[in-house]
Steps between C-alpha positions, in 0.01 A plus 500: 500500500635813387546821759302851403594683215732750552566827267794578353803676650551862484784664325623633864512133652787264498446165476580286815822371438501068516664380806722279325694831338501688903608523808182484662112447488346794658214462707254700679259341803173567516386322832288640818597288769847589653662187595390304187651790242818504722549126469428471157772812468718289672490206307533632134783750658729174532479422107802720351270570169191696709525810629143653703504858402226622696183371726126596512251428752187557315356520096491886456869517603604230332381626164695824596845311613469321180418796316830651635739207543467303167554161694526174260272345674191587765425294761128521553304388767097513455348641814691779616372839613364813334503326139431097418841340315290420232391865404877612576666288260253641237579788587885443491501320164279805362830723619773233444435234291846353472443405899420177584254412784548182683183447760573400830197355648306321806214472213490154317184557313417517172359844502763627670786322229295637218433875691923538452575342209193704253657774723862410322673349768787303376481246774314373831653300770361407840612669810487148704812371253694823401817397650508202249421650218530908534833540376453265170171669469690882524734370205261348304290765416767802530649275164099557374375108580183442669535359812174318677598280800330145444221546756405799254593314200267189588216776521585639169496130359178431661334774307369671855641856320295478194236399689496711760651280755287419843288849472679636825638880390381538219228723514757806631719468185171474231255671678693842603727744341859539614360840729257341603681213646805786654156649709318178642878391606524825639190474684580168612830636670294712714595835345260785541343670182786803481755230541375280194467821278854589557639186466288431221567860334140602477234708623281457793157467285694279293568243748197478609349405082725274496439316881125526391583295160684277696195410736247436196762309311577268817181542659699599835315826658716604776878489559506232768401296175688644311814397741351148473459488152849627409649254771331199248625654235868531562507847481587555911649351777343422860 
């Protein structure tokens, strides 16, 4: 199964140079929790061929510390504050499309595998067996492979993608837009309706069109549900 199209490069963008021909593959962390992102730091900081260039602890900065650092490769988890790894690597691929996104997941499920991958991730590995398979998995796609660990790949062969795998997260990825998605995750965080306009970049009034789309579409009428619904969703974390 092939990744999401991406468009061409721009005349102002150099092409990520192939590991084989350079010192290093540079990478960039996108990971919320602390102690997991340091580890995994740790770990691909003993291979003489990666080098991490920068960390983010949520989706809006990662899109900016990509934006700035031209890493090789972007490691992306899927729940992390502020902005869902799915929308950010869209996002980052719109700005940088020689940068490959590996996903770096707890999520096994189909919907989850296909969310990234129509997104243009190059790559999704589970978080349970990183430290068998990270590093081969940095260097695979940084040479522009696809890399699926075989949990994923038996899901791919089982046609759960194409079909939509086992229903569960779905419905956030079809059934609302990319800003629509940033302000029920924002609600779900617990962030007041200031806070979710600045974070989001828009007005007050608009905020509130889109958290009253977001009810009717989920059929969730106050934020308490909201919270729930974006918990079952993937799009927050207890």
């Amino acid at each position: 199964m092939g990744v999401g199209n991406r468009r061409s490069v721009r005349d102002d963008e150099q092409p990520n140079t192939n590991p084989s021909a350079s010192s290093s593959v540079r990478v960039l962390l996108a990971e919320d929790h602390n102690v997991f992102r340091e580890a995994l730091g740790a770990l691909l900081e003993q291979e003489a061929d990666i080098e991490i260039v920068g960390q983010a602890r949520g989706g809006t900065s990662a899109i900016e510390e990509a934006c700035r650092l031209r890493p090789d490769v972007v490691i992306m988890d899927i729940s992390m504050p502020d902005l869902n790894g799915v929308d950010a690597t869209r996002e980052i691929l719109k700005e940088c499309p020689n940068i490959r996104v590996l996903c770096l997941s707890v999520h096994r499920e189909g919907a989850y595998v296909r969310a990234m991958l129509e997104a243009g991730a190059a790559g999704y590995l589970l978080k349970k067996n990183f430290s068998e398979e990270v590093v081969t998995a940095v260097r695979s796609v940084a040479k522009g492979d696809t890399y699926l660990c075989p949990q994923v790949t038996s899901i791919v062969v089982q046609n759960n993608i194409r079909e939509g795998g086992d229903g569960r997260a779905t419905r956030a990825y079809t059934d609302l837009t990319e800003k629509e998605r940033q302000i029920l995750q924002l609600i779900a965080e617990g962030r007041d309706c200031k806070e979710v306009a600045e974070r989001a970049g828009i007005a007050h009034k608009t905020v509130l069109r889109h958290r009253q789309r977001v009810m009717e579409k989920t059929g969730r009428y106050s934020d308490a549900a909201l919270t729930r619904y974006a918990l079952e969703q993937g799009l927050a974390d207890l």
